[in-house]
N, C-alpha and C positions, 0 to 999 in steps of 0.2 A: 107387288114388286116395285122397287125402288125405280126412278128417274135413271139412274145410272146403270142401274141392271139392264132394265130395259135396253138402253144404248148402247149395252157389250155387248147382249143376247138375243138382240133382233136381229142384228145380218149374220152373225152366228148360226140363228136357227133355219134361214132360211140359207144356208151356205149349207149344212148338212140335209134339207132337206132335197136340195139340190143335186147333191153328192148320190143321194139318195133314187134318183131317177133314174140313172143309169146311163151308157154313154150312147144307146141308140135311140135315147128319146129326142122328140121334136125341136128341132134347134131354136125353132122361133117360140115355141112357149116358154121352154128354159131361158134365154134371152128376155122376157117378158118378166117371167118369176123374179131372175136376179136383179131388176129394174125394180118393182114393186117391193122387194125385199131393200136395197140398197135406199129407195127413197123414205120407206118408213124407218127405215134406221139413220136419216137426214132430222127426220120431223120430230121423232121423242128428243131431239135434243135441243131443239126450239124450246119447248117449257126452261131447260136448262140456262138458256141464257133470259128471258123474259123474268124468271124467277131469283135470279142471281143478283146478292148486294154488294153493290160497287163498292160499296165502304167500308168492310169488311174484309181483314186479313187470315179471319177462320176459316177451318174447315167446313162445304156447303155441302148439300144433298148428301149427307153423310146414312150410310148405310153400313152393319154391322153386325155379322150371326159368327158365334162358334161355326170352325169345319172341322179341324182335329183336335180333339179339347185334350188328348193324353201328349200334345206339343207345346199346347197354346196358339196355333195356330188359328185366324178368324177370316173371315170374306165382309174385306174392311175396307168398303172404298167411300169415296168427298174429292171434291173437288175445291180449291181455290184460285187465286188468281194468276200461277204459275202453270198451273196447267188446264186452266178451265177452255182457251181457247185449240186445245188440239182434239179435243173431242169431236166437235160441228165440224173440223177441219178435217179429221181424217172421215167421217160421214161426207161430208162434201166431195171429198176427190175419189170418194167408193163412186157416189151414184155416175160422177165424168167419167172415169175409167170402164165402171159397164157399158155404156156410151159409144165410148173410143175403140170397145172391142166388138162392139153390133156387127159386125160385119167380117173384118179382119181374121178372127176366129173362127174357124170351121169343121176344127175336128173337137174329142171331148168337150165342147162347147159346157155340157154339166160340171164338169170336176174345175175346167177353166173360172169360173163363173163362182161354182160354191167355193175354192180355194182364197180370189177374193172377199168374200162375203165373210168366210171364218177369219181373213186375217183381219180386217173391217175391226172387226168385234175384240181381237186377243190387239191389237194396238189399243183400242179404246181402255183396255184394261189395264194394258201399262199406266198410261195416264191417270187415272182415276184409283189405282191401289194404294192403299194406306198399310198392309201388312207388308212387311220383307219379303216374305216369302211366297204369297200369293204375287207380288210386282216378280218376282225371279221366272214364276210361273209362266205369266202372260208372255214377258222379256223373251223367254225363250223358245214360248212353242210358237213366236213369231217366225221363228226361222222354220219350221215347217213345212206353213203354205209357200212361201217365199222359196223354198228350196226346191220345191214341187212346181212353182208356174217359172222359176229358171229351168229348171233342168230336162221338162215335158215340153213347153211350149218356146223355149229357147233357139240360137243359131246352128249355127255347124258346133261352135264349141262350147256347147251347153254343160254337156258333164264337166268338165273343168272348171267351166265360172259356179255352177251351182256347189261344185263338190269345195271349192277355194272361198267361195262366201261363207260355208257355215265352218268350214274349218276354223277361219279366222275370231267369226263370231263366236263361237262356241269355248275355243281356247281362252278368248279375253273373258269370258263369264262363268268360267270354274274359279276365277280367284274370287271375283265376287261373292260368289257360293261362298266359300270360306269365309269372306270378310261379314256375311249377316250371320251364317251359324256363329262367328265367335262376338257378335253383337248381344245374338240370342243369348247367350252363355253368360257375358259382362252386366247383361240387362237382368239379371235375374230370373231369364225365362220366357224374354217377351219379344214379341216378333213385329209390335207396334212400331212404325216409322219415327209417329211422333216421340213418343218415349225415347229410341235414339238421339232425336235431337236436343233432349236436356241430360245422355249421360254424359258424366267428368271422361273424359280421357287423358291418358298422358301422353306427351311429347313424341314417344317413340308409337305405340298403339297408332295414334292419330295418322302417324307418316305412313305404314303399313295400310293402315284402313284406305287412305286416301288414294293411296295407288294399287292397293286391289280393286277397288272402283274404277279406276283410273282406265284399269287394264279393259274392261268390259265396253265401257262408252266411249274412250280413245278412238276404237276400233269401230264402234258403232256410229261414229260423228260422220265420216273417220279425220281423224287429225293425222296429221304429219309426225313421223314416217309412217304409220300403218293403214295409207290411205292405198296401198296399193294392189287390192281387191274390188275398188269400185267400179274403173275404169272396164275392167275386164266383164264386171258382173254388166253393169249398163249395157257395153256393146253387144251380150248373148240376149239379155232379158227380151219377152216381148216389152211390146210401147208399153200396155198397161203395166206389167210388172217395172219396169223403166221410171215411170211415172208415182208409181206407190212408194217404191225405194229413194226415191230423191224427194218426193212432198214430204212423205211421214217418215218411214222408218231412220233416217238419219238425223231425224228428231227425238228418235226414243235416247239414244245419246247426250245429247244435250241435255236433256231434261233430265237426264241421271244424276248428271253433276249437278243439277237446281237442287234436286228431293235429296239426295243422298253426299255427297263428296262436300258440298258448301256447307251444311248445317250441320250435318255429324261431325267433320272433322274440321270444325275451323281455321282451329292455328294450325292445321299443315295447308292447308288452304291458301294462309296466308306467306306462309314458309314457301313454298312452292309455285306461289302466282308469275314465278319472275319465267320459271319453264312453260311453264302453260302459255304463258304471253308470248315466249318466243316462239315455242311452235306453231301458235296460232299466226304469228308474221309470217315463219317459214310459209304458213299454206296460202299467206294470203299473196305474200309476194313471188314465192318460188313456185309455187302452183301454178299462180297465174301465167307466169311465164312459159311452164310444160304447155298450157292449153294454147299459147301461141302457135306452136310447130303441129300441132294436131292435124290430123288429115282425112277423119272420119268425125264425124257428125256428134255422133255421142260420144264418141272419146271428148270431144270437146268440151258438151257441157256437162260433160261426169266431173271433170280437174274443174269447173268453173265450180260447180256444188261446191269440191273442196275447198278452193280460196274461199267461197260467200260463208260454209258454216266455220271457216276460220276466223271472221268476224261474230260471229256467235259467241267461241269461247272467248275470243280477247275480251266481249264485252261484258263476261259473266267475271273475271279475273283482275280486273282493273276497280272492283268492288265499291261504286261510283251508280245511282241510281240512274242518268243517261247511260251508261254500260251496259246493266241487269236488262233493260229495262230494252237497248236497242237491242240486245242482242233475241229477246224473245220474239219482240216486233221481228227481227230479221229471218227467223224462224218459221213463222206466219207467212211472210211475205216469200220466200223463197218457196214454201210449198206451193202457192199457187204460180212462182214464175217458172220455177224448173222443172211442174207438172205442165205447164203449158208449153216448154221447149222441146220436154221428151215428144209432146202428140204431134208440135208440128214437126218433130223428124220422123213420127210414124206414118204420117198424113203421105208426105213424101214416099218413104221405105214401102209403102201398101201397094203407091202406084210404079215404084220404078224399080226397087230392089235393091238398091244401095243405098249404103249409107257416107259415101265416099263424098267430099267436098266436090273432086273434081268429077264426078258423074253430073254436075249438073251447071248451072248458070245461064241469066236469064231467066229463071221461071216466074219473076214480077208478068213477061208478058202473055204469056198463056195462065198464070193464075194471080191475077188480080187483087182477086178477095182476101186470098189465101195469106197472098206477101204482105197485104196492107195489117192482117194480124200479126204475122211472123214481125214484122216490122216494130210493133207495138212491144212482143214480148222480148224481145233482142234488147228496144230501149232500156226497157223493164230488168232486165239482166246485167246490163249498164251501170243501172243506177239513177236513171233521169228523175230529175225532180215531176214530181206531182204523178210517180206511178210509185206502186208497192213496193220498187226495188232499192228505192234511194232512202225513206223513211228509216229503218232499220240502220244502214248503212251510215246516214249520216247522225241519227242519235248514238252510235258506237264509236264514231270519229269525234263527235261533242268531246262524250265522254273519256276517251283517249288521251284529247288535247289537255283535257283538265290533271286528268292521270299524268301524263309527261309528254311534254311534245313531240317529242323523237318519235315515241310510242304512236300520237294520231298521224304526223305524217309521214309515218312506213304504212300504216293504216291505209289511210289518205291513198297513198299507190295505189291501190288495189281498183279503183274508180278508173283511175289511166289505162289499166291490163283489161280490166273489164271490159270498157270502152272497144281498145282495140281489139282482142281476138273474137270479140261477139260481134263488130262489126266488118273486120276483114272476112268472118263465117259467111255473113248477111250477104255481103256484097259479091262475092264468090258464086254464091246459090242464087242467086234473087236476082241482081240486078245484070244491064251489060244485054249483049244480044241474045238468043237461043244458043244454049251451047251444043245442042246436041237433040235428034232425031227424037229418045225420049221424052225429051223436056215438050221438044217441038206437040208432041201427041199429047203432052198431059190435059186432065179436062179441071177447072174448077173445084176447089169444098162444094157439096152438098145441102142440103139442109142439116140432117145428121152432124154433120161436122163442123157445118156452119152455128149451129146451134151452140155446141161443145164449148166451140173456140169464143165465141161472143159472151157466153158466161164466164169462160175466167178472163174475159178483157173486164167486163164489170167490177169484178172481183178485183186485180191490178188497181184499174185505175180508184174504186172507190175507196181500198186501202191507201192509195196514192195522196190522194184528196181530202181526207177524212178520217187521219187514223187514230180521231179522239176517243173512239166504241173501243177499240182495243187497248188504248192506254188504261183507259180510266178503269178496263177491268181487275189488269195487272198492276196497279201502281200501289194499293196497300198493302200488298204479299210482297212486291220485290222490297218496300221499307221495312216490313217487319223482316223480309232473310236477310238484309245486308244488316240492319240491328243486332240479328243474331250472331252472326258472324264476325261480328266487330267486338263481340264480348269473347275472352279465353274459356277454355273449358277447361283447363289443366288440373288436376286437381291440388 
């Protein structure tokens, strides 16, 4: 078994084996299982990066069998510089999320536990697919687990946000379905990505293709207007589920439009980048401004995801290698800050049961430790230079300014809005006197949580400081797709 099999099919197996225990088994051995399963599905992907050449715009760890051979269909996955770094990353925020639920979780603790584990595994498989159809696969039985740890482990209005996220998602990804069957169909029969990306298409084809895709990962970024599933979904989900959906899964989006919408269909890519940019302003600046009046916690940083992965697309769309290039970094870096924002409003929610702004203030002074993090990723959320949040952000502004100025500084806003409603959040909850008999009781993070939170401040700040490991992986894959892309395919 391949490198990459391995790293789909290890939290996989131990997610079903999980599932497998039943719901009145021992909560602290299951607990234990999903830990050992989650970090050995950390570690196979270690060789991944150790073994991975930086200079190189090919396809790596490329693995490859017949699965339905009366379709043409194969189990065809590689990795390149596009997507090589969501792999360790969505490994990485599996083993903190088992973590973050040690305790919190008390009932099905099995199905809680294998649910992450299987999705662990079917994201990793987005990423790493090379077949249409085997990526549609992963794509969609993602919504699954994710509909099951909303709609079980979720608030007072769980059925609603679980039963409105897959709605949505599932609607955006029937056009898609159509757009790789008449791929299949144009291609002679073949279900290979890459092959897509050297056929001729024409004018109109291309515009069609372009926004059946469009429909699928719009929704899944989400971009403006059809971001209006997330907010609802964040405030049901638990932390951990809170936490998976804003690190990874609104990356599987993004990353649609890298593999599939840029290099299939270029010239309407190009035809279309003027919409794409707009919308992506719309969320960076209108967004930001919803998350001002916010009054609950995760409403807030749910519309702040929106505005941050709205610099994702601007900088995929402005077709400029600082662009491609911030907008992935931003990708990366968003995962670990708005997984560490979701824990520290679970960190909260576990001990006091809201998630309301004004249930709380003052808790710098009865938790310390807690706010000196909370403080870090708030920065981090911001944008402040020399953490993970600014890096992305400001190679997308680079590249903006160079695109058109107007373009980086509406962009540019987005740093202002940031700013303010993640520090007005801050300072509402954290700082000022005890607000409240709650607050007054609360005790300190833990080791547990102290632990949790201290590794993704390493994580922030060493992307913050150091973000040459992650360039240098991405920088001959985003030259070779913007090459690509800048050539017509029309026939």
């Amino acid at each position: 078994m391949g490198l990459l099999s391995l790293a789909i099919w290890t939290p996989i197996v131990f997610g079903v084996l999980l599932l497998a225990f039943g719901k009145d088994s021992c909560a602290r051995g299951v607990r234990w299982v999903a830990l050992i399963g989650s970090i050995l599905g950390l570690l196979v992907t270690v060789p991944l990066y150790t073994g991975f050449d930086t200079s190189s715009a090919n396809m790596q760890f490329v693995e490859k069998l017949l699965w339905i051979e009366r379709f043409n269909i194969h189990y065809h996955l590689g990795l390149d510089g596009l997507s090589f770094w969501f792999v360790p990353l969505t490994a990485f925020i599996t083993v903190i999320v088992v973590l973050a639920s040690w305790e919190n979780i008390t009932e099905r603790v099995n199905q809680y536990m294998g649910a992450f584990l299987v999705l662990s595994g079917l994201m990793i498989g987005v990423f790493a697919a090379l077949d249409g159809l085997l990526f549609y696969v992963f794509f969609e039985a993602t919504l699954i687990p994710m509909y099951l740890i909303i709609g079980i482990w979720g608030g007072p209005n769980k059925i609603y946000a679980a039963f409105k996220f897959f709605l949505y998602t599932l609607m955006g990804s029937l056009l898609t379905l159509v757009a790789i069957i008449y791929l299949y169909n144009v291609s002679g029969g073949s279900f290979d990505i890459q092959t897509w990306h050297k056929l001729p298409l024409g004018s109109l084809p291309q515009t069609l293709v372009f926004f059946a895709f469009f429909a699928a990962f719009a929704v899944k970024v989400p971009m403006f207007p059809v971001h209006t599933w997330l907010p609802d979904v964040h405030v049901e989900a638990p932390t951990g589920g809170s936490a998976v959906l804003a690190a990874i899964m609104l990356k599987l989006g993004a990353y649609g439009f890298l593999r599939f919408s840029l290099p299939i269909a270029p010239d309407a890519s190009r035809e279309w980048a003027w919409l794409m940019i707009a919308l992506s302003l719309i969320a960076v600046v209108y967004v930001g401004m919803v998350a001002l009046v916010q009054k609950d916690m995760k409403k807030l940083v749910a519309y702040s995801s929106v505005a941050h992965m709205g610099f994702v697309t601007l900088g995929f769309f402005i077709f400029n290698d600082l662009g491609v290039s911030g907008g992935i970094v931003q990708m990366i870096a968003h995962g670990f800050v708005s997984g560490a924002m979701f824990l520290c409003i679970g960190v909260l929610y576990d001990r006091v049961h809201s998630r309301e702004i004004a249930a709380y203030g003052g808790v710098v002074n009865t938790m310390p430790k807690f706010a000196a993090f909370a403080l870090l990723f708030a920065m981090a959320n911001c944008g402040l230079p020399a953490t993970a949040g600014f890096v992305g952000e400001w190679m997308v502004i680079l590249g903006a300014v160079q695109f058109n100025f107007w373009v980086g500084l509406l962009a540019a806003t987005a740093l202002i809005f940031g700013a303010a409603y993640t520090l007005w959040m801050y300072k509402r909850v954290y700082l000022g006197p005890v607000g409240n008999d709650n607050v007054k009781n609360l005790e300190d993070i833990g080791c547990r949580e102290f632990l949790i939170l201290a590794i993704l401040a390493i994580a922030v700040l060493y992307m913050g400081l150091y973000p040459k490991p992650f360039t240098d992986v991405m920088d001959p894959s985003v030259a070779e797709l913007l090459k690509h892309v800048a050539q017509s395919k029309l026939p």
